[in-house]
Structure formats: structure tokens, C-alpha cells
TORZA-810734 format. One record per atom (N, C-alpha, C): x negated, y negated, z; residue in one letter. Coordinates in steps of 0.2 Angstrom, whole numbers, plus 5000, padded with zeros to 4 digits. Layout:
BEGIN
XYZA
...
***
This chain:
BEGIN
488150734929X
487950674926X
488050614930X
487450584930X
487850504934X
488150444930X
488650424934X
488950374930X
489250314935X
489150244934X
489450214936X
490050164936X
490450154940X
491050094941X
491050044944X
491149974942X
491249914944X
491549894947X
491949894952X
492649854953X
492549794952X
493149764948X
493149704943X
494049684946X
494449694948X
494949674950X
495149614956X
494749594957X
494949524962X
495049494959X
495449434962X
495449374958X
495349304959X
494949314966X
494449264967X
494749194972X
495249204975X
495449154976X
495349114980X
494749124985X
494449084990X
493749044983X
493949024976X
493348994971X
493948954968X
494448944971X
495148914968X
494648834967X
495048804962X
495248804955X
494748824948X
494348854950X
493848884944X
494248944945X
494048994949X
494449054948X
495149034949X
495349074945X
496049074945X
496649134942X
497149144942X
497349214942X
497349234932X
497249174929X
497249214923X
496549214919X
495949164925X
495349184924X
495049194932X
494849264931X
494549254940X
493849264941X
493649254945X
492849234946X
492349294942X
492549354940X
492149384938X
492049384931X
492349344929X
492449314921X
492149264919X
491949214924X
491949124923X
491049134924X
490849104918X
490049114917X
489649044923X
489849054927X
489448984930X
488949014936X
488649074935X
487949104941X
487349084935X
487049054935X
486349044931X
485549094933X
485549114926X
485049174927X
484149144925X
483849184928X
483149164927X
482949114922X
483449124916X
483249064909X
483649024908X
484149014915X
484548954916X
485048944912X
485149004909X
485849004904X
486449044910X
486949014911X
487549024914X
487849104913X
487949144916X
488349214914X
488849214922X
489149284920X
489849294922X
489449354929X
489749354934X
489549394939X
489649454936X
490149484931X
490349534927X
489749564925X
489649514919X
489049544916X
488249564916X
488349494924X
487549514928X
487749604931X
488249624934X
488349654938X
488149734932X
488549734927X
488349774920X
487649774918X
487249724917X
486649724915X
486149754922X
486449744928X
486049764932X
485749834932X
486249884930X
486249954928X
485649964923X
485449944919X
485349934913X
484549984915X
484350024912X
483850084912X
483850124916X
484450134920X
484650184927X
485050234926X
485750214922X
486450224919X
486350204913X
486650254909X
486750244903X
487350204901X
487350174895X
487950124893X
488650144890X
488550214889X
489350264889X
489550274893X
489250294899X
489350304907X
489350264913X
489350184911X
489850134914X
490350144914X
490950124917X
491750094917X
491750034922X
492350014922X
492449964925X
493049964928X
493449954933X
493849964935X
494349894938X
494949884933X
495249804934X
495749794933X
496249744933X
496949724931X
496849764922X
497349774921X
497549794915X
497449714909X
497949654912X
497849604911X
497249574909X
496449584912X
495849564909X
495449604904X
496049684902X
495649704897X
495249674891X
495549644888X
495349574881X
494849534885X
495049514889X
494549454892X
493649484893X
493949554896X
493149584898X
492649634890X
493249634884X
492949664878X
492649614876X
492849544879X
492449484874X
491649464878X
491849494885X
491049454888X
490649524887X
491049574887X
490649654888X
490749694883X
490749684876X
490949714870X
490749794868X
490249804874X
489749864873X
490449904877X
490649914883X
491149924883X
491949954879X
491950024879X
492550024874X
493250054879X
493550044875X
494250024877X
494450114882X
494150154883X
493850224887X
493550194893X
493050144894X
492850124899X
492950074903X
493550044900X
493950014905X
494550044907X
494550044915X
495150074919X
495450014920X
496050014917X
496549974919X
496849974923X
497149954929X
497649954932X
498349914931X
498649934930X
499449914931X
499649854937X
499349864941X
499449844948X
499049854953X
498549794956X
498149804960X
498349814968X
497949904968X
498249934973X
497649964980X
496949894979X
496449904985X
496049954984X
495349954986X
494949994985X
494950074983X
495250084989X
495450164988X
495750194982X
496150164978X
496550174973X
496150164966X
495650104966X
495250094961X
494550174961X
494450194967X
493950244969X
494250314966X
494950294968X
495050374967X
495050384958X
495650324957X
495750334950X
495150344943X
494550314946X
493850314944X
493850404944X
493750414951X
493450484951X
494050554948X
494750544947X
495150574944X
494950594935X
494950504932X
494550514927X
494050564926X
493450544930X
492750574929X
492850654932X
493150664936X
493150734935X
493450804931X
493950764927X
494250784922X
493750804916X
493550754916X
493050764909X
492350794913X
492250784917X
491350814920X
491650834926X
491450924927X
491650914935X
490950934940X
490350904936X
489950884941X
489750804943X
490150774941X
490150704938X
489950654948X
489250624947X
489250574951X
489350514948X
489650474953X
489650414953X
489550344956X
489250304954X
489050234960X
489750194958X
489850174964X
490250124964X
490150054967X
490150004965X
489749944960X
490349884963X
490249824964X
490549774964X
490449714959X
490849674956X
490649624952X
490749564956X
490649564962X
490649494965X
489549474968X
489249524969X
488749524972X
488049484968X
487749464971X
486949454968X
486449474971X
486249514968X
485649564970X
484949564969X
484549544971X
483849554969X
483249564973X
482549604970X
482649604964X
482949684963X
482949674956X
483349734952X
483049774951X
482349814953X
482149864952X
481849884960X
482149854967X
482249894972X
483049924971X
483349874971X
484149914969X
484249954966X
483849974962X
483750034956X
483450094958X
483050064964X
482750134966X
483150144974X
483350114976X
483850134981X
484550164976X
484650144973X
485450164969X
485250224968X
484550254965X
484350314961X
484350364968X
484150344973X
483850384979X
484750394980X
485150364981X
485950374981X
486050444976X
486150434970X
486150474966X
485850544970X
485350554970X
484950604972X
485050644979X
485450614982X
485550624989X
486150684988X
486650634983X
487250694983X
487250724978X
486650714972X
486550774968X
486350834971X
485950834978X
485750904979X
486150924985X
486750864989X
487050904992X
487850874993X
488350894986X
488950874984X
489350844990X
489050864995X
489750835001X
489350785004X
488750775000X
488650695004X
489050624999X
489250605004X
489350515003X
488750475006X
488750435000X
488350375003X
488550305003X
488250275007X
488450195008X
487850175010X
487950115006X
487150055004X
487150015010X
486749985014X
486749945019X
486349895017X
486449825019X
485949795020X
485749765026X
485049745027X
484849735032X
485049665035X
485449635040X
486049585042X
485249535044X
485449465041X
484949425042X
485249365047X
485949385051X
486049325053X
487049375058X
487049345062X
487749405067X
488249375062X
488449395054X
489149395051X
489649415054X
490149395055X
490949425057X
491249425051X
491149415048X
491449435041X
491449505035X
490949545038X
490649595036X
490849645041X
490649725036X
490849775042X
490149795041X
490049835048X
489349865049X
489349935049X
488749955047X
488650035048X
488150055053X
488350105057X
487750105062X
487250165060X
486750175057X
486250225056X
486150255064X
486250335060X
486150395062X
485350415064X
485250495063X
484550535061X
484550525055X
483650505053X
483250525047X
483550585043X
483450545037X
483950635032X
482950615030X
482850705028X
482150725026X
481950765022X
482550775017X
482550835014X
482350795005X
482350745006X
482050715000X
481250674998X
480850684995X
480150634996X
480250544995X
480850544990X
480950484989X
481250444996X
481550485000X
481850445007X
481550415011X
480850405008X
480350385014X
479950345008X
479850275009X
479250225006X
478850205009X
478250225009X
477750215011X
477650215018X
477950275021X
478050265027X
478750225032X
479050205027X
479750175029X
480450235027X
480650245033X
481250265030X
481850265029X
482150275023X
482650215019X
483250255021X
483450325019X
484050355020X
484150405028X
484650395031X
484950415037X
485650445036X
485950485042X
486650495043X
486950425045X
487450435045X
487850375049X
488250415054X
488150345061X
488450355068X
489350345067X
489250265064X
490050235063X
489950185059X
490750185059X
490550115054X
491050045058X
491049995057X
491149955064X
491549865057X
492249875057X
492449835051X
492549775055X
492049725054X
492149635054X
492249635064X
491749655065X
491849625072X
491549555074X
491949545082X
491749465083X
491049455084X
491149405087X
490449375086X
490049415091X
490249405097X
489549425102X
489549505100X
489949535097X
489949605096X
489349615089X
489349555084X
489049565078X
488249535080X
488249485086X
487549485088X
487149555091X
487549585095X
487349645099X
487049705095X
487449685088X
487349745082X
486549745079X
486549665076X
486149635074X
485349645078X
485349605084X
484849625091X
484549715091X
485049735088X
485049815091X
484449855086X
484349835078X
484149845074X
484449905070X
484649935074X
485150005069X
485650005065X
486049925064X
486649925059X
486249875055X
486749905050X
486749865043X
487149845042X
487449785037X
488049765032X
488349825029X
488949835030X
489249855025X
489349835017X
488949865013X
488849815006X
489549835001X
489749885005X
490449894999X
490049954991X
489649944993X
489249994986X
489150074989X
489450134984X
489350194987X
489050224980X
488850304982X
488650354978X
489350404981X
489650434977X
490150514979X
490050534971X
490150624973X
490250674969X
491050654966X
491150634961X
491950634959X
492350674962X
492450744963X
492950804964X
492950794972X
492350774975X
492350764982X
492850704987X
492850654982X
493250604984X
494250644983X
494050674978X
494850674978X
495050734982X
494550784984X
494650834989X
494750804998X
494250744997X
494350705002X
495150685003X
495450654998X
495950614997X
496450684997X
496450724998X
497150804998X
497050785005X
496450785009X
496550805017X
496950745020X
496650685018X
496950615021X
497050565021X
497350565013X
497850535011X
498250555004X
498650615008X
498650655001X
499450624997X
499750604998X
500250554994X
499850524990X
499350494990X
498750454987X
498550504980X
498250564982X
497950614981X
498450644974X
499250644977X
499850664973X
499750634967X
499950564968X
499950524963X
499350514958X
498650534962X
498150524957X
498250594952X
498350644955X
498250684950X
498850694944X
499250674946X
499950664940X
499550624934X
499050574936X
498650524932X
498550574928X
497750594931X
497250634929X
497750704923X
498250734923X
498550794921X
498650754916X
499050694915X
499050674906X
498450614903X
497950614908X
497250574905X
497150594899X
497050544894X
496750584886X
497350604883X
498050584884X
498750614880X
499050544880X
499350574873X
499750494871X
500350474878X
500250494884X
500750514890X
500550454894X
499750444893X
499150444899X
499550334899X
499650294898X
499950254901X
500350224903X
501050284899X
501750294904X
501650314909X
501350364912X
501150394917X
500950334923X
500550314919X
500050284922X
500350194927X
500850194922X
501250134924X
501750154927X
502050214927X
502550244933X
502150234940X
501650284941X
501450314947X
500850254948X
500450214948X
500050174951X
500250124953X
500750084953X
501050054955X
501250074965X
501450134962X
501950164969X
501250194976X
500650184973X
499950214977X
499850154982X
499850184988X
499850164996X
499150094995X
499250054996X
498649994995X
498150015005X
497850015001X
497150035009X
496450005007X
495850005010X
495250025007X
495050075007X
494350075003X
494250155003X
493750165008X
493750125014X
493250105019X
493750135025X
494250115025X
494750145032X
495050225029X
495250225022X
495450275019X
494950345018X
494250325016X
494050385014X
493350385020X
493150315020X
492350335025X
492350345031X
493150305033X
493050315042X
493350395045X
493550415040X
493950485044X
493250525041X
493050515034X
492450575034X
491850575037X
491650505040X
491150515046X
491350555049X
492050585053X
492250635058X
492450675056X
492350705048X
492250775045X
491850825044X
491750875048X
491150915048X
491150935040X
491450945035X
491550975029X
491050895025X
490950855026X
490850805025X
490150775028X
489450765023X
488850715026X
489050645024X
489150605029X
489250515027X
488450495028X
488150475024X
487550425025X
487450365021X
486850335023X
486850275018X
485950265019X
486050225015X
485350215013X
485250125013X
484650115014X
484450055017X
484350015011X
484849955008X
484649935002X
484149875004X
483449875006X
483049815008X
483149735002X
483449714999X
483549684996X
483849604997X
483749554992X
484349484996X
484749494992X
485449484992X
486149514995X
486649454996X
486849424992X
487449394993X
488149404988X
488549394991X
489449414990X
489549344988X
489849334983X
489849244980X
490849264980X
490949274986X
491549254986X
491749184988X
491549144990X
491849084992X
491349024991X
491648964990X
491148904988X
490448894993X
490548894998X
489948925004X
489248955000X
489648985000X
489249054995X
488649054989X
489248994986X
488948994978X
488648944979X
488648894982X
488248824982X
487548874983X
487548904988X
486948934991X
486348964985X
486848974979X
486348994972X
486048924971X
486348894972X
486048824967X
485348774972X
484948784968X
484248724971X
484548654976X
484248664981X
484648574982X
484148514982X
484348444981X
484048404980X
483648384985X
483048334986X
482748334992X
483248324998X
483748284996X
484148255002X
484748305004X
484648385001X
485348445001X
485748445000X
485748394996X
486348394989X
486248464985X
486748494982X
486948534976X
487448514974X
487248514967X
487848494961X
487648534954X
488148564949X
488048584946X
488748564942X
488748604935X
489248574930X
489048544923X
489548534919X
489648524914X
489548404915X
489948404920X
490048344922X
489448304926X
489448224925X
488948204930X
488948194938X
488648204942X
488548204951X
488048164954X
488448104957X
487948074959X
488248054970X
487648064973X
487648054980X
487448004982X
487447964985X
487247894988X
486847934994X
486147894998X
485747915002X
485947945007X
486547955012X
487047945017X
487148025015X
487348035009X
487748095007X
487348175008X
487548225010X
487348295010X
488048345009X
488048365002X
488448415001X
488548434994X
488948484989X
489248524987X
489448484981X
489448474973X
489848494969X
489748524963X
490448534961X
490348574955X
490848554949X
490548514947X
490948464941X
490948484934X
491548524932X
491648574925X
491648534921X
491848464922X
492248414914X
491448374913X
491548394906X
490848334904X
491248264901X
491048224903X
491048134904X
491448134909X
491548164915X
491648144919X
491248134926X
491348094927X
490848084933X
491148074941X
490748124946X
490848114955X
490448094955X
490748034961X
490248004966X
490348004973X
489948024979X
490248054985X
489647984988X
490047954993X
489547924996X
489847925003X
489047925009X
489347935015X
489747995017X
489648065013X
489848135012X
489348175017X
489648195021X
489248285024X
489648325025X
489248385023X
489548445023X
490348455019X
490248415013X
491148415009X
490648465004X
491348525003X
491348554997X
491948504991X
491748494984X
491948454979X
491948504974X
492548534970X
492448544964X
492948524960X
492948484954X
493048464949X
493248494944X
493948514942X
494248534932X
494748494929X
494748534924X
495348494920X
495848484921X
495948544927X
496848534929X
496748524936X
496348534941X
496448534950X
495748504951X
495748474955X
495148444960X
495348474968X
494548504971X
494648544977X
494148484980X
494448464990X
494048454992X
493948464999X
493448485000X
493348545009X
493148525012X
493148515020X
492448505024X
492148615020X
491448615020X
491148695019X
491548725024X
491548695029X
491748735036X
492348765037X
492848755031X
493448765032X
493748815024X
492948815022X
493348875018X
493448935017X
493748955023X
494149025024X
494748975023X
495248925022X
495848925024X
496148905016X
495648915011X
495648885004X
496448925002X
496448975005X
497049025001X
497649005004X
497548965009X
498148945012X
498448895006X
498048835007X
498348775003X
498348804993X
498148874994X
498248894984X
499048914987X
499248954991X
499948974992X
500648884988X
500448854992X
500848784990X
500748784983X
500248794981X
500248764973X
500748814966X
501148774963X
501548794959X
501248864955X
501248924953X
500948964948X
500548934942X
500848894940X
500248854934X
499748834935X
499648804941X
499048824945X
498748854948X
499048904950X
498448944953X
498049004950X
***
């Protein structure tokens, strides 16, 4: 059966002071949808699903801490398909404990695994890429897949996957002449620049999107061979899942699980597992990661002059000005004049303000700020 997981545990902090540790960005309704009503990257990230995946066969994988938070934006949701963690312990650890679950109760169980930071459109290419994912390791359990997308600019921020040989064994892997699913060569995490141009130029790598298909039972057989302390601990999980046991358990042992991705941890040794097919399939689609102010401006329409501002609050630029804000307080008004290139955001408790250029260093200056703040 297919079923999907979200990873919902970040907590945003290059979106400081909107995101914040007791609301992190995948909660804060501020991405505005086709009818211009505000939602939460969460929920768009849930409704994505919506005629692929059934809605018993969601989870979502998170701090334990946002469970209340995510029954009020996601109600459909029950208290069975959210995985809580205890302690956030990096990708690999949200993958495994997903697929531990899921194999226990299904042990043909596929699963996608999903992020809540992304925007993705439109929704019925992702759908039919997700599907073709699906389909690839439904007819052969030892494949993994990983979504690529097609790099529109040499990122150093992102990991690349290098496409392999054409896989041919399915009619859907090929549209219209184009062919979407391949083996993978390598995979190549956050190289420099001239290396990410070369990639680029080359035309054979993709983004790393962080979105995969795996057969449940595979990943965790994965995880016996090469990271079996990992493996130890999840199955301790899995033996009292569904017993009055299952979160004492749960609160001993996941804490103590070795923090990695599941990109070093599980994709880079199985590309060099013959027991193992790594591919990925081409998600032709636009593609943005809204993890940083950079980012999120970039949803928002800009004025003739390349201004964007957004918010509850008023925004006004003088002629001179090209930049960023995001003013949450209403009756309060920014005024930027003589401003380029400043990121401004605006709340009740913090005021942020950036040259854009500098917002990789935002987590630095959140370290300084008392806990009440951050």
C-alpha cells in the first residue's frame, strides 16, 4: 500500500523572528495560495497529496512539542499519524522511525517521503512524478528513489545527483519521448562553485530535492547493514509500537539515535550496494525550498520598482529604495528610504534587519538572543 511522510521537524531558524522555536515556519500561515488566502507550508505541503495518497495514509514526522499545534492547522490528521519525536535526531532517524512504524502494520508498505519546507508547482506534474516513484519500487522492492530537479542556476547550497542509464522497464518512464527515471551515478553534497557550474553545464545532474520513494522493510534492512546501532534502537521502537509501552520506549531509545542524514546515512552507501537500485526520477517542475528570507521574498509579486512587502502592517519605499519587507503588526507602519538590497521583517517582539546577502549568518546573531526570543 502507499503512504506518505512529511518531515515537519525544523524549526526554521534562518525565518527568525517569525519562525521561532515554539512556532517554526511550517506552522506560520504566511505563503499565500492562488485565492490569496495565507496558509502554513504544512498544510500546503498535505494538500499537495490530495488525490494520489489517501488521507489515513499520511503521517507526518515532528518534535513531539508541535503535536496540538499541527491537530489545530491539520485536524484530519489523528493522533496515529503523527510521529512524534522526543528529540530531533536528523533525517535518517525521522526515515527510519517512519518506515519501522509502517512495516509493522503493512509489510508491503511504500512510502514517499515529503518535506514541509518546499513549493512546488504545478501539482499535477509532482503527482505524476511521485506516482511514477511509487511504481518503480512497487515492481522492484530494492529500488530507492530520489526526485531531482532540473538546476536552473550553479547552487552551492544544494546536493546534486548525477543521472546514470535510462531505467525501461516501465511505459510511464518516458513522456512523450522524454525520459524522466534513470539509475544514479553519485550523489555530489553542496559542492563549490566552479564544481556546481561544471555540474550544471554538464546537463546530467539534478538538485537534490530531499524527496524519496523506499519500500518500508528496505530502508530498515538498509539500516542492519550500515548503521545498525540505528537499526538496534529503531527496532526496540517498532516491538512495543501500538502498546501502552510504545512512548516510554520511545522517550528512552530516540533520544540516544546517532543524528546523520539520511542522504550520508542511507543513499550514499546504497548507490555502492549491489543488493540495492538507487535512482531518481526527474521532477521537471518549479521548486523552491522557503527556508530563508531570500527565499520567501521571491514568492511575493514585486512592485514596479522591486520592492516586496507583505504583512498585516503598512510598507512604504521612497523612489531610491529596492528591497524586502515583511510587517506582521497592523497599525504599524515601515518606511525604508534610500534602501537596496535590505531584508526587514517586522513583529511584536523582534525586528530583523539584513543586507539579503547576508542571510546565511541570521543563525549566528539568533545564538545571542535570550531564549524568550528565539
Amino acid at each position: 500500500m502507499r503512504y506518505a511522510m512529511i518531515m515537519a521537524g525544523g524549526s526554521g531558524t534562518r525565518l527568525w523572528p517569525v519562525s521561532r522555536d515554539g512556532q517554526p515556519k511550517q506552522l506560520i500561515e504566511f505563503i499565500p495560495d492562488d485565492s490569496g488566502r495565507n496558509r502554513s507550508l504544512l498544510e500546503l505541503a498535505a494538500t499537495r497529496l490530495d488525490g494520489l495518497v489517501e488521507s489515513d495514509q499520511r503521517y507526518i514526522c515532528t518534535g513531539e512539542r508541535y503535536r496540538e499545534q499541527i491537530k489545530e492547522v491539520l485536524p484530519e490528521f489523528g493522533d496515529a499519524q503523527i510521529l512524534g519525536e522526543p528529540m530531533p535526531r536528523d533525517t535518517v532517524n525521522a526515515v527510519g522511525f517512519t518506515a519501522a512504524v509502517l512495516a509493522k502494520q503493512d509489510k508491503d508498505a511504500v512510502f514517499a517521503v515529503l518535506t514541509a519546507d518546499h513549493l512546488i508547482q504545478p501539482n499535477d506534474v509532482f503527482q505524476d512524478r511521485l506516482r511514477l516513484g511509487f511504481e518503480l519500487v512497487e515492481q522492484d522492492s530494492s529500488r530507492m528513489v530520489t526526485f531531482s530537479i532540473k538546476p536552473t542556476f550553479p547552487a552551492t547550497g544544494f546536493g546534486y545527483v548525477e543521472r546514470g542509464s535510462a531505467i525501461d522497464t516501465l511505459d510511464s518512464a518516458r513522456l512523450d519521448g522524454v525520459q524522466l527515471a534513470f539509475t544514479v551515478s553519485k550523489f555530489v553534497e553542496k559542492p563549490p562553485l566552479h564544481m556546481a557550474q561544471a555540474y550544471v553545464e554538464s546537463g546530467h545532474f539534478g538538485w537534490n530535492s530531499g524527496m524519496f520513494v523506499y519500500h518500508a522493510q528496505t530502508v530498515l534492512d538498509c539500516l542492519s547493514r550500515y548503521k545498525p546501532e540505528c537499526h538496534e534502537g529503531l527496532m526496540k521502537i517498532q516491538e512495543v509500537w501500538g502498546t501502552d509501552d510504545q512512548q516510554r520506549v520511545l522517550n528512552e531509545v530516540y533520544p540516544e539515535l546517532a543524528k546523520t542524514s539520511v542522504d550520508y546515512a542511507i543513499m550514499e552507501p546504497a548507490s555502492a550496494d549491489p543488493a540495492i537500485r538507487v535512482c531518481t526520477v526527474e521532477m521537471d517542475v518549479k521548486w523552491k525550498d522557503v527556508g530563508s528570507w531570500p527565499s520567501f521574498f521571491e514568492t511575493i509579486t514585486p512592485d514596479n520598482a522591486g520592492n516586496r512587502s507583505t504583512g498585516e502592517g503598512a510598507t512604504y519605499f521612497d523612489a531610491s529604495s529596492q528591497s524586502s519587507v515583511f510587517n506582521t503588526v497592523e497599525g504599524h507602519a515601515v518606511a525604508l528610504v534610500g534602501c537596496e538590497g535590505l531584508v526587514v521583517v517586522h513583529t511584536e517582539r523582534a525586528t530583523l534587519v539584513m543586507p539579503a546577502e547576508k542571510a546565511q549568518q541570521l543563525k549566528d546573531i539568533r545564538e545571542q538572543l535570550p531564549s524568550e526570543l528565539k
